[in-house]
ChimeraX commands (.cxc) that place a marker at each C-alpha (Angstrom):
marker #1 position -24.66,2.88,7.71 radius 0.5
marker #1 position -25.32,3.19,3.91 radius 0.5
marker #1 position -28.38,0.42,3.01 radius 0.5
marker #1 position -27.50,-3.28,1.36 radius 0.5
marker #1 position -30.90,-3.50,-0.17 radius 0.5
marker #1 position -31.02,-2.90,-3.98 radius 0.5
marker #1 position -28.65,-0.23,-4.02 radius 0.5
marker #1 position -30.13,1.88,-1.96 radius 0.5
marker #1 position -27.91,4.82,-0.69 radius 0.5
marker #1 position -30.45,6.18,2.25 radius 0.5
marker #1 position -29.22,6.43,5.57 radius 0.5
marker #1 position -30.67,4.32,7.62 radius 0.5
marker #1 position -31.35,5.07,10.95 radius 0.5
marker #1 position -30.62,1.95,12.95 radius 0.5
marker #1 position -27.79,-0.28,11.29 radius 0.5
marker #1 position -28.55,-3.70,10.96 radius 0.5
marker #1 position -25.45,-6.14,12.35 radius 0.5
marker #1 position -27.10,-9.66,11.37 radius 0.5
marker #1 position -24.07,-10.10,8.77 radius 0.5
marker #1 position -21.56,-9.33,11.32 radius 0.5
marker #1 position -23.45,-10.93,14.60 radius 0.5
marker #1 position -21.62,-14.61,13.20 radius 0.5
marker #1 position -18.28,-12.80,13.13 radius 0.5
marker #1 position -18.71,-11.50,16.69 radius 0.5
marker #1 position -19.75,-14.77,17.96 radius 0.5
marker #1 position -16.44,-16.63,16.05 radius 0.5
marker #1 position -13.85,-13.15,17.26 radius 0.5
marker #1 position -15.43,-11.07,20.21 radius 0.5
marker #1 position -13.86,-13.08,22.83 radius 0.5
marker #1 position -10.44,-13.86,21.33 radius 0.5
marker #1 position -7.54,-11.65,22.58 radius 0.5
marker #1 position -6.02,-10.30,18.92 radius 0.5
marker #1 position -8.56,-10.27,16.65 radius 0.5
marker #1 position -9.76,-7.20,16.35 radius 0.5
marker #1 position -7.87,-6.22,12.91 radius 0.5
marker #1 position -9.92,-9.67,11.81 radius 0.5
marker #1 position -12.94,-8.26,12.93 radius 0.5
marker #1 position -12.73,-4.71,11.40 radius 0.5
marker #1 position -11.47,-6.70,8.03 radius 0.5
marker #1 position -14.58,-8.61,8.31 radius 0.5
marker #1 position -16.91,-5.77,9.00 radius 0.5
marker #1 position -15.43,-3.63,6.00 radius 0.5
marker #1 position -16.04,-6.94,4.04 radius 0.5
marker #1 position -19.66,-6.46,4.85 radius 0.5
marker #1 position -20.42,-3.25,4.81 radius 0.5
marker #1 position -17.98,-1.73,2.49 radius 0.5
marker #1 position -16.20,0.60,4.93 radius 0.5
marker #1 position -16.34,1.11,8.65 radius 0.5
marker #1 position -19.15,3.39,9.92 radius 0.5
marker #1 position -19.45,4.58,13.58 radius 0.5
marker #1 position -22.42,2.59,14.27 radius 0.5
marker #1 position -20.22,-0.60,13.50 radius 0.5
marker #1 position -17.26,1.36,15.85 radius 0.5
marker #1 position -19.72,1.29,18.37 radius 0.5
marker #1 position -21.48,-2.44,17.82 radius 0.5
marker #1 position -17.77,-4.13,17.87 radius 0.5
marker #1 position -17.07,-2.05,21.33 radius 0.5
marker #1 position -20.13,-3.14,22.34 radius 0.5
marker #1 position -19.48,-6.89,21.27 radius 0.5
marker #1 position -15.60,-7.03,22.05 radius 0.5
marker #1 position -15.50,-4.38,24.90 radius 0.5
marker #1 position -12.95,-2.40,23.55 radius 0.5
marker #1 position -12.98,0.99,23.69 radius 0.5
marker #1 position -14.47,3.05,20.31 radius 0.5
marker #1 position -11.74,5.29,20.81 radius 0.5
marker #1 position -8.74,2.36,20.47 radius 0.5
marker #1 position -11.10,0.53,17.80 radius 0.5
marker #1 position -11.13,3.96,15.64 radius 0.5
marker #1 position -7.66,4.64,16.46 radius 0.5
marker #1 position -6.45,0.79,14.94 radius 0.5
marker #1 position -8.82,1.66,11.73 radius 0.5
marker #1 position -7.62,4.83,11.19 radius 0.5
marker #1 position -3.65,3.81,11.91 radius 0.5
marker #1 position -4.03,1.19,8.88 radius 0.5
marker #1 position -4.50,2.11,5.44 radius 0.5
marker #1 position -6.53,-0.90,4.55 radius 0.5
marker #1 position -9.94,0.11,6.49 radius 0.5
marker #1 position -11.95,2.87,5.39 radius 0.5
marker #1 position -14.29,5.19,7.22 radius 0.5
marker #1 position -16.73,6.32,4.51 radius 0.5
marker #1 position -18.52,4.20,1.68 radius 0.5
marker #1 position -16.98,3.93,-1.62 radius 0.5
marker #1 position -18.51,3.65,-5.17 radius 0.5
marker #1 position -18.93,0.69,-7.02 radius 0.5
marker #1 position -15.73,0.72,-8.55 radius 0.5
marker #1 position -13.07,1.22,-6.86 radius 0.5
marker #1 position -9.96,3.19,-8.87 radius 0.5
marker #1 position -6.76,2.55,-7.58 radius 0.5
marker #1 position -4.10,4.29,-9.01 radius 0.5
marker #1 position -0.49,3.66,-8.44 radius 0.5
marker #1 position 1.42,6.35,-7.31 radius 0.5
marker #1 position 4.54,4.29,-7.21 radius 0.5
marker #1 position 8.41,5.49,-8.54 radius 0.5
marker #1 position 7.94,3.67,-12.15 radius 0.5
marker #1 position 4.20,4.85,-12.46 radius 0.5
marker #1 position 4.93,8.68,-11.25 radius 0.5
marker #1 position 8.45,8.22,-13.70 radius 0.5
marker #1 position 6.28,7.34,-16.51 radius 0.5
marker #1 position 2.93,9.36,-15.94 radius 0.5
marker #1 position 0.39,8.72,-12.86 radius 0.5
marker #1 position 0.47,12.00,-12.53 radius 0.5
marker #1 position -0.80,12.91,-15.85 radius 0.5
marker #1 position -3.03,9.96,-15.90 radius 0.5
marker #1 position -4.86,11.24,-11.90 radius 0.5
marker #1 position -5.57,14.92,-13.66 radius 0.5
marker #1 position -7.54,13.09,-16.26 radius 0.5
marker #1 position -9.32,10.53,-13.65 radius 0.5
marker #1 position -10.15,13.87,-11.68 radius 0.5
marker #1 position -10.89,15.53,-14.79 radius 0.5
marker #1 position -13.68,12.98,-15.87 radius 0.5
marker #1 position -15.03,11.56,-12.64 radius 0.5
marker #1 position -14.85,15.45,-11.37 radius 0.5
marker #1 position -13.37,13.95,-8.25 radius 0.5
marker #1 position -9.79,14.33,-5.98 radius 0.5
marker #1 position -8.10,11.80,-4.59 radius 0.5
marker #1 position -10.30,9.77,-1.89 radius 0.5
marker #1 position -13.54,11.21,-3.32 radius 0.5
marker #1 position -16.47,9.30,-4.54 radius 0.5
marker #1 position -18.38,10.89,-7.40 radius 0.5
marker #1 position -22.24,12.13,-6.57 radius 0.5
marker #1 position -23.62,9.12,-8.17 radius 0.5
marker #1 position -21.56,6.47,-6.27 radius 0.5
marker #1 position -20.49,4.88,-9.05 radius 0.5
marker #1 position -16.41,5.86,-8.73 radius 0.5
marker #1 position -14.19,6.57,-5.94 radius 0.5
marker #1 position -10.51,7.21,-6.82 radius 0.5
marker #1 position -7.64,6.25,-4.47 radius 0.5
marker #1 position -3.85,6.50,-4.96 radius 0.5
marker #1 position -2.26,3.70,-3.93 radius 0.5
marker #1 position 1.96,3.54,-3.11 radius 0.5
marker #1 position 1.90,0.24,-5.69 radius 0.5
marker #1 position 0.38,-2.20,-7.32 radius 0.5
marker #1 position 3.38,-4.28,-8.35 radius 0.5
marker #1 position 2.85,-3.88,-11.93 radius 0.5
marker #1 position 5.85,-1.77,-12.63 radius 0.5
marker #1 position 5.91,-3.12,-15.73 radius 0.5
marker #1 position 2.59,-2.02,-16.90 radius 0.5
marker #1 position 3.36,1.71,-15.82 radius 0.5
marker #1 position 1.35,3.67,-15.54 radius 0.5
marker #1 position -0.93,1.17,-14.22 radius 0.5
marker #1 position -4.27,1.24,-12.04 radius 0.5
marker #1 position -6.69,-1.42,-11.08 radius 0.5
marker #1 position -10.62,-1.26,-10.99 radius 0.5
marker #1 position -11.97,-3.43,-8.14 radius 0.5
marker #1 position -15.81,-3.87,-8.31 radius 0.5
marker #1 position -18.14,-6.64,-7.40 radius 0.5
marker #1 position -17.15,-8.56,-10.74 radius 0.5
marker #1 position -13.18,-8.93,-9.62 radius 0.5
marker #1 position -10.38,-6.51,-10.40 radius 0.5
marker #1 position -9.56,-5.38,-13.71 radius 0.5
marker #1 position -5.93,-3.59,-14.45 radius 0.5
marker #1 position -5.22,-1.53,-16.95 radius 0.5
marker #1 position -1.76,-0.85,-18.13 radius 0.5
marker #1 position 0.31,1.99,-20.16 radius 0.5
marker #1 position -2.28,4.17,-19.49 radius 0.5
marker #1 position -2.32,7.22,-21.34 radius 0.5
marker #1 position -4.92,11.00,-20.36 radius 0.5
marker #1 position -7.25,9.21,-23.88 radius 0.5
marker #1 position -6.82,5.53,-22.67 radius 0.5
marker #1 position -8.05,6.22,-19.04 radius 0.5
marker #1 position -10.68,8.09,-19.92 radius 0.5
marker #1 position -11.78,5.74,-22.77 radius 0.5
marker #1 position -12.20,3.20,-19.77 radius 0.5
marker #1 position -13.77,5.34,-17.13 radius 0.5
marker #1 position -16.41,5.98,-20.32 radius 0.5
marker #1 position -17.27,2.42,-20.96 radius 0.5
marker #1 position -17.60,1.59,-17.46 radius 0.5
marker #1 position -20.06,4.27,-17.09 radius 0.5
marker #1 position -22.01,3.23,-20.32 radius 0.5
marker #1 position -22.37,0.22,-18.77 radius 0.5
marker #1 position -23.72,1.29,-15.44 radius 0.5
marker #1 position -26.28,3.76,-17.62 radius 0.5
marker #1 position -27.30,0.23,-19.60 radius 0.5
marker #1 position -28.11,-1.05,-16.72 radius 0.5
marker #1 position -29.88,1.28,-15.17 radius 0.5
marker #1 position -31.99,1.56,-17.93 radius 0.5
marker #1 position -32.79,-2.42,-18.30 radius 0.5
marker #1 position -34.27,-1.89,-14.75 radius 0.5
marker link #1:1,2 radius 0.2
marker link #1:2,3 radius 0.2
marker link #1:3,4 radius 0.2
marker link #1:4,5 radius 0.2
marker link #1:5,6 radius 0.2
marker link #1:6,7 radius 0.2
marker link #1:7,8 radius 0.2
marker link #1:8,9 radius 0.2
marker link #1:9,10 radius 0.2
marker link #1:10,11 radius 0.2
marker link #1:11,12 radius 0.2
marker link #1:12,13 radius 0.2
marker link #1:13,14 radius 0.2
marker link #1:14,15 radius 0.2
marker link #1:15,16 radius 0.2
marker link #1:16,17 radius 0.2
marker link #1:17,18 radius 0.2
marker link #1:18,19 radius 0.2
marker link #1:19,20 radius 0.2
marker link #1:20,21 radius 0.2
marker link #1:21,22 radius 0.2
marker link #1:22,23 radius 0.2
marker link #1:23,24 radius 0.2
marker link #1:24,25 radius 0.2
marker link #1:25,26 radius 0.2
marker link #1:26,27 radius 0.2
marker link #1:27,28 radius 0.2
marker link #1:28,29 radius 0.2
marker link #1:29,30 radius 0.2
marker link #1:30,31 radius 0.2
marker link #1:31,32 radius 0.2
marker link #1:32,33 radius 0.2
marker link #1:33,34 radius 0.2
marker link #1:34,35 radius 0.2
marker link #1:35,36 radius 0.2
marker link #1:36,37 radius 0.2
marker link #1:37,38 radius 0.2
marker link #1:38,39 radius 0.2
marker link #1:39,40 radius 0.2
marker link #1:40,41 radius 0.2
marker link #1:41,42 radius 0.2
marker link #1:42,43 radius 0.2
marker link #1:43,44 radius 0.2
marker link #1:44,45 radius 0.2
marker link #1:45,46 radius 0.2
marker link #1:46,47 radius 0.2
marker link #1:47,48 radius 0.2
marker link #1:48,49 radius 0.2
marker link #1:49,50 radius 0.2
marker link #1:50,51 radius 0.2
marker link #1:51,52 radius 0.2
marker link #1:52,53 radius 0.2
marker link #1:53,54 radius 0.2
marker link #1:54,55 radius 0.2
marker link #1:55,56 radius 0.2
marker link #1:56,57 radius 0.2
marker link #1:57,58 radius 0.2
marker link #1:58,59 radius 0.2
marker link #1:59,60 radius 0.2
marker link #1:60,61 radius 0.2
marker link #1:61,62 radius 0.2
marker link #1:62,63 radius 0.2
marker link #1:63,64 radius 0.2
marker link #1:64,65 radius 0.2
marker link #1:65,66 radius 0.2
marker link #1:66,67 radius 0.2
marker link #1:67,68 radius 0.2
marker link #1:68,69 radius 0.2
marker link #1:69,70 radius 0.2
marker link #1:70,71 radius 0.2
marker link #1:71,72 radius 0.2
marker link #1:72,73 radius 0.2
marker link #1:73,74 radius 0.2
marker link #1:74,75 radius 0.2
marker link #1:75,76 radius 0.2
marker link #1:76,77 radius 0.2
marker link #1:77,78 radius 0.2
marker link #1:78,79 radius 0.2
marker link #1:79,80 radius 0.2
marker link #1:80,81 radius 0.2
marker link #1:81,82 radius 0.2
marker link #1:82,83 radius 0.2
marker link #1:83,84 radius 0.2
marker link #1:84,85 radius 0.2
marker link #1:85,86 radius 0.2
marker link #1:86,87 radius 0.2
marker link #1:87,88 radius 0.2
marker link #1:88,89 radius 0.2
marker link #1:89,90 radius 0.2
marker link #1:90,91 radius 0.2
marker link #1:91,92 radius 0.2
marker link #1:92,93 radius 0.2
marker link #1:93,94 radius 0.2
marker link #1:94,95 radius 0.2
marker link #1:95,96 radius 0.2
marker link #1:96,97 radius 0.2
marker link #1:97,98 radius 0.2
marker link #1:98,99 radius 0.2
marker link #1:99,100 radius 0.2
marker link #1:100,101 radius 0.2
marker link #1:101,102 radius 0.2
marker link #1:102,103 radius 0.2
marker link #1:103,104 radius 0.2
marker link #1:104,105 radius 0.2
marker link #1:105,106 radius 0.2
marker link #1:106,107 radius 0.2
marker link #1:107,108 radius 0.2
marker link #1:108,109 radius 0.2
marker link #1:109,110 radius 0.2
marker link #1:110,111 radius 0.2
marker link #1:111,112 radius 0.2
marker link #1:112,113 radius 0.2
marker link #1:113,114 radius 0.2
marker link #1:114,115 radius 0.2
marker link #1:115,116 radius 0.2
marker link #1:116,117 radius 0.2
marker link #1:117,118 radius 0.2
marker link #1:118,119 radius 0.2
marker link #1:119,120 radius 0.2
marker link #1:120,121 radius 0.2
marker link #1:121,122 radius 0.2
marker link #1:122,123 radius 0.2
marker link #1:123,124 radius 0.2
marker link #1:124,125 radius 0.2
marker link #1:125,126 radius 0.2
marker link #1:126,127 radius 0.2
marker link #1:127,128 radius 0.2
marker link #1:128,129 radius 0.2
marker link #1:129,130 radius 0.2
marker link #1:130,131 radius 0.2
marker link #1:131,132 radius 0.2
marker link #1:132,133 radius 0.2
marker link #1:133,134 radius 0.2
marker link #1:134,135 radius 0.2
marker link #1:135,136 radius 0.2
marker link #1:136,137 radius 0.2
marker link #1:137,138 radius 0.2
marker link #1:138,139 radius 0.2
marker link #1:139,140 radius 0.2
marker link #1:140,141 radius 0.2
marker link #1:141,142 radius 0.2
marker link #1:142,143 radius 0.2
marker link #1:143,144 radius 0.2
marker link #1:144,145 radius 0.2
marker link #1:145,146 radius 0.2
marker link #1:146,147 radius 0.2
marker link #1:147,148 radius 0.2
marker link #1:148,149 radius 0.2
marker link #1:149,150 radius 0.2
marker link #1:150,151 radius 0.2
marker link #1:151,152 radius 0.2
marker link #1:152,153 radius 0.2
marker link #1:153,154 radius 0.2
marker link #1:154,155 radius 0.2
marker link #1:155,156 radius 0.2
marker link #1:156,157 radius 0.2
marker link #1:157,158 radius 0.2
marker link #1:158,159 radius 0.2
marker link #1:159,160 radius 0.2
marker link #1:160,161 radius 0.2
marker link #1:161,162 radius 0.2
marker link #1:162,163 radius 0.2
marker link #1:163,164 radius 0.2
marker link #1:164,165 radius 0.2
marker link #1:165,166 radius 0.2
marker link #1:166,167 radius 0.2
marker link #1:167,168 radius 0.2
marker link #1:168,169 radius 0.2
marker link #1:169,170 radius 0.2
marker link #1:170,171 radius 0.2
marker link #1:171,172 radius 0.2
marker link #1:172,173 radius 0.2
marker link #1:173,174 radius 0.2
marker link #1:174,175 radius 0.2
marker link #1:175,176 radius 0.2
marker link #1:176,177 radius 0.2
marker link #1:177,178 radius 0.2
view
């Protein structure tokens, strides 16, 4: 379980389930809930490590294996941590008629990541997504990050990069004012 404190990216080496203790206490028990839990969890935590696998076995009595199986069957949950910002690029028929192709070689080109890759500094992880319902805009991705989602539209190889550059501008401002 990748640290909540400050930023930290350590592994440390017994998770703490305080957050998600509530969320046991409200779900465990309830026949059904377990996508609710594993929603919740992710919520906390980011993504779903094994430790938390384990702790909502432990809590709900299902088995790891069928708790890993449902978070691995839906594309919503994810097993490893993401960055801070969150690409998601739509891969859908009026985005890949009008670009997203073009417009992933220059995300991986930049970032120096693939599809489902986070960079080294934890800052970007790129997904393809089937669609964002923004045909119109295409192509089209959307930046989630702790300060909302941002979309950007009629992207072109210069106009994606432009924004992958500000964001990390930002992030080294910041980093510096600390």
């Amino acid at each position: 379980m990748t640290c909540k404190n400050s930023g930290c990216q350590c592994e440390c080496s017994s998770p703490d389930f305080t957050e998600l203790a509530p969320v046991m206490e409200k779900y465990a028990k309830t026949p059904g809930s377990l996508i609710t839990i594993l929603q919740k969890a992710q919520d906390i935590y980011g993504y779903l490590s094994i430790e938390a696998i384990n702790y909502i076995s432990e809590q709900t009595g299902i088995k790891p294996a069928k708790i890993y199986g449902v978070a691995t069957f839906y594309s919503q949950f994810r097993l490893q941590p993401i960055g801070k910002y969150l690409i998601m690029l739509c891969q859908g028929t009026a985005c890949h008629v009008n670009g997203s192709e073009m417009i992933e070689e220059a995300i991986c080109e930049e970032l120096n990541i693939a599809d489902g890759e986070t960079t080294e500094d934890g800052i970007f992880t790129l997904n393809n997504v089937a669609c964002l319902g923004c045909c119109s805009l295409a192509p089209v991705m959307m930046i989630k990050s702790a300060d909302g989602d941002e979309t950007y539209g009629n992207l072109t190889k210069d106009s994606v990069k432009a924004v992958l550059k500000e964001i990390r501008a930002k992030e080294d401002q910041e980093v510096k004012a600390v």
